[in-house]
C-alpha positions in Angstrom: -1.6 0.9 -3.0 -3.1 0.1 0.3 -1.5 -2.1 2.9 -4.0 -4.5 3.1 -3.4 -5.5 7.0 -5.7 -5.2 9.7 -4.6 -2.8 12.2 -5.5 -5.6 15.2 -2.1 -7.3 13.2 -0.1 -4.7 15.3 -1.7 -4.5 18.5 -3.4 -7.8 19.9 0.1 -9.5 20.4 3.5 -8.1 19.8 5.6 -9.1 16.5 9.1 -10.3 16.5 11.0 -6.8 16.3 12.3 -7.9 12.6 9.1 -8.6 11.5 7.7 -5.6 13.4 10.1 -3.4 11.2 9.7 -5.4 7.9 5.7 -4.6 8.3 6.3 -0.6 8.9 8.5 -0.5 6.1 6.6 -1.8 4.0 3.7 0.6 5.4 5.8 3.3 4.7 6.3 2.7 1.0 3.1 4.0 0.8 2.8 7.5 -1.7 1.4 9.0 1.5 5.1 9.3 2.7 7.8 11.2 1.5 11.5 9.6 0.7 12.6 12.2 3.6 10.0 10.3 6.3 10.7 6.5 4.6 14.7 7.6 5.8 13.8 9.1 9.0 11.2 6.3 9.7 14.2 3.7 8.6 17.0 5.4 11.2 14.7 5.4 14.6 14.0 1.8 13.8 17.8 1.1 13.2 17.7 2.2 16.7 14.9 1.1 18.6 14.9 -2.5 20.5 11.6 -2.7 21.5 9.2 -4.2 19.2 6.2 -3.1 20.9 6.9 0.5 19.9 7.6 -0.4 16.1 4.5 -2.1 16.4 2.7 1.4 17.6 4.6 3.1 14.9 3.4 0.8 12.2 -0.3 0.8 13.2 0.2 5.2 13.4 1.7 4.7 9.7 -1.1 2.2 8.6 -3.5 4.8 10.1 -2.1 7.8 8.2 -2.0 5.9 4.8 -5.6 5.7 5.2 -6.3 9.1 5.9 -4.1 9.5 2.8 -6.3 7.5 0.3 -9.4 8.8 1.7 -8.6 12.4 1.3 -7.4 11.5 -2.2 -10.9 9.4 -3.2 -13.1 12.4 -1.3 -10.6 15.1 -3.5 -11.3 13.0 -6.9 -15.2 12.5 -5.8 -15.1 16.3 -5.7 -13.6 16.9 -9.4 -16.7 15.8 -10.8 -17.0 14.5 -14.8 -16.8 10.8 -15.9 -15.5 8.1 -13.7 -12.1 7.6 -14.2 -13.2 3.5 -15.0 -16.4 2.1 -16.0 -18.5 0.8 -13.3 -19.2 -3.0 -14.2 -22.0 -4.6 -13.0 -20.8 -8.0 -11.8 
């Protein structure tokens, strides 16, 4: 379930802070976060005005949910056996 936005979304030119937020929520409905850090993550932006740091927060979560998936492809590499799907050749 990977956010597919590039991480130069965040920090070539400021969002509006609404859309700023909107974008690190919805990067923090990844499965790499818990319910506890989607809540947390929700009451400092209630809070903060400046969209520049949502912005940073956003491409910090983006940044983690990759590390996330790419721990979990390197830890089902590892397990060995029969791909989970067929490879098709296309």
């Amino acid at each position: 379930m990977a956010v597919s936005v590039p991480i130069d979304y965040f920090t070539t030119e400021p969002l509006p802070l609404e859309a700023a937020r909107a974008w690190l929520m919805l990067v923090t409905n990844h499965p790499a976060f818990s319910v506890e850090r989607r809540q947390k993550a929700g009451q400092r932006m209630a809070t903060e005005s400046d969209a520049r740091q949502v912005c940073r927060w956003a491409t910090l979560a983006l940044l983690e949910s990759e590390r996330w998936e790419d721990a979990i492809v390197l830890r089902e590499e590892a397990q060995g056996g029969p791909p989970a799907f067929p490879v098709y050749p296309y």
